[in-house]
C-alpha positions as CSV (number, residue, x, y, z in Angstrom):
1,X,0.6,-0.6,-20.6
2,X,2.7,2.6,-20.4
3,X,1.7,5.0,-18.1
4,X,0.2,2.0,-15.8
5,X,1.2,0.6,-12.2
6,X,1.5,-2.9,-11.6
7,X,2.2,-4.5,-8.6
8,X,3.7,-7.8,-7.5
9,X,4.5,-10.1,-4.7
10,X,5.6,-13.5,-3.5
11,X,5.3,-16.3,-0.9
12,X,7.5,-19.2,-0.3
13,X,7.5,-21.9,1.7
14,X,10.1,-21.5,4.8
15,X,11.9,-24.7,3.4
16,X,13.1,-23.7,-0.1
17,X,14.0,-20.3,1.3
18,X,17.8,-19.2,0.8
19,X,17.8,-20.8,-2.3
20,X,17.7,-18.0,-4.8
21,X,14.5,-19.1,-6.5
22,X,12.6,-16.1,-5.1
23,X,15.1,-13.9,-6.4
24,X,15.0,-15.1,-9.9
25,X,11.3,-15.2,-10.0
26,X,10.7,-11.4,-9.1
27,X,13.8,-10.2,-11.3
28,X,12.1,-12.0,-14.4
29,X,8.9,-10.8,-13.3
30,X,10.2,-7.1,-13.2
31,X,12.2,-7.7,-16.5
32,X,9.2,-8.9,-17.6
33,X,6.9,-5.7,-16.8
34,X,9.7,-3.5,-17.6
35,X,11.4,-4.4,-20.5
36,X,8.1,-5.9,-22.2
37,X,5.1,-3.9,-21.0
38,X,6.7,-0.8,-19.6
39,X,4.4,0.4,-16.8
40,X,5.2,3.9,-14.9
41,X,5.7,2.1,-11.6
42,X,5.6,-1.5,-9.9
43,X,4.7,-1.6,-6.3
44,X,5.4,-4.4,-3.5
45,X,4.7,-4.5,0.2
46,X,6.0,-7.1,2.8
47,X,5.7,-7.4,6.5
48,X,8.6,-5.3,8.5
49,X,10.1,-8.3,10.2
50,X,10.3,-10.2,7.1
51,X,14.0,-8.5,6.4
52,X,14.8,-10.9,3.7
53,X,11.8,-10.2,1.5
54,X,12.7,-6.0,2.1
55,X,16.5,-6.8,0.9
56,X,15.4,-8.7,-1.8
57,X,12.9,-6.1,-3.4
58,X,16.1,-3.6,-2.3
59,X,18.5,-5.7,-4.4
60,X,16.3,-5.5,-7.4
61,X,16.0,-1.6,-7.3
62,X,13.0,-0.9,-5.2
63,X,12.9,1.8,-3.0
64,X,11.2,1.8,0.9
65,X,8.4,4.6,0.5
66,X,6.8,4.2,4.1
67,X,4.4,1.9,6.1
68,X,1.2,0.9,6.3
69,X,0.0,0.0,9.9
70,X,-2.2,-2.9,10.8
71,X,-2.4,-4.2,7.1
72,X,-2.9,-7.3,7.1
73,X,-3.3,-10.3,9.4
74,X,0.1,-12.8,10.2
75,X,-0.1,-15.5,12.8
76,X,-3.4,-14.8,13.5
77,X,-2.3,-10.9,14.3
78,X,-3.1,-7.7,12.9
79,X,0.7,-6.7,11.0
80,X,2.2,-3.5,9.3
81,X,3.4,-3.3,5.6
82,X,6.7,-1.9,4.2
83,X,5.5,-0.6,0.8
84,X,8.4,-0.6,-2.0
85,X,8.1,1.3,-5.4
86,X,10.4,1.0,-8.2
87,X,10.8,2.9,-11.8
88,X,12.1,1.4,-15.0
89,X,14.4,4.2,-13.6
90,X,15.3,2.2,-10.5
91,X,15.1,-1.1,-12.2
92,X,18.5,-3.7,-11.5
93,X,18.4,-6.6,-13.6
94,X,18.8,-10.0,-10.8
95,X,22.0,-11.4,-11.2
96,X,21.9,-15.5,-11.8
């Protein structure tokens, strides 16, 4: 897989959130990709107002590398993405 991209995300329900499980999942799943398959990049988007998802791809190394507006539909509404991108480079193990 060198040389690839990958790209991951992740949805939780609102009542196990603050828990740490979303962090843990992602960092193994980065740990996974990086250590194990080693693409070039791995990419994530989330929606702007969702500021714990964009601290917790920041946490793990990702990087903000712009917007995409009106991509995809939340609460019945047309929303914006925050696309991430992190290199084995940027890669921070989660801490558990």
């Amino acid at each position: 897989m060198t040389g690839c991209q990958a790209e991951t995300g992740f949805t939780l329900a609102s009542a196990f959130h603050g828990r740490g499980q979303v962090t843990k999942a992602v960092g193994l799943i980065l740990e996974h990709l990086f250590v194990l398959r080693g693409p070039r990049r791995v990419s994530a988007e989330c929606d702007p107002r969702n500021i714990d998802s964009a601290r917790l791809l920041e946490r793990l190394g990702s990087r903000r590398g712009g917007g995409a507006p009106g991509q995809h539909v939340a609460a019945g509404e047309w929303a914006d993405d925050l696309l991430f991108g992190s290199t084995a480079v940027d890669y921070r193990p989660a801490r558990g």
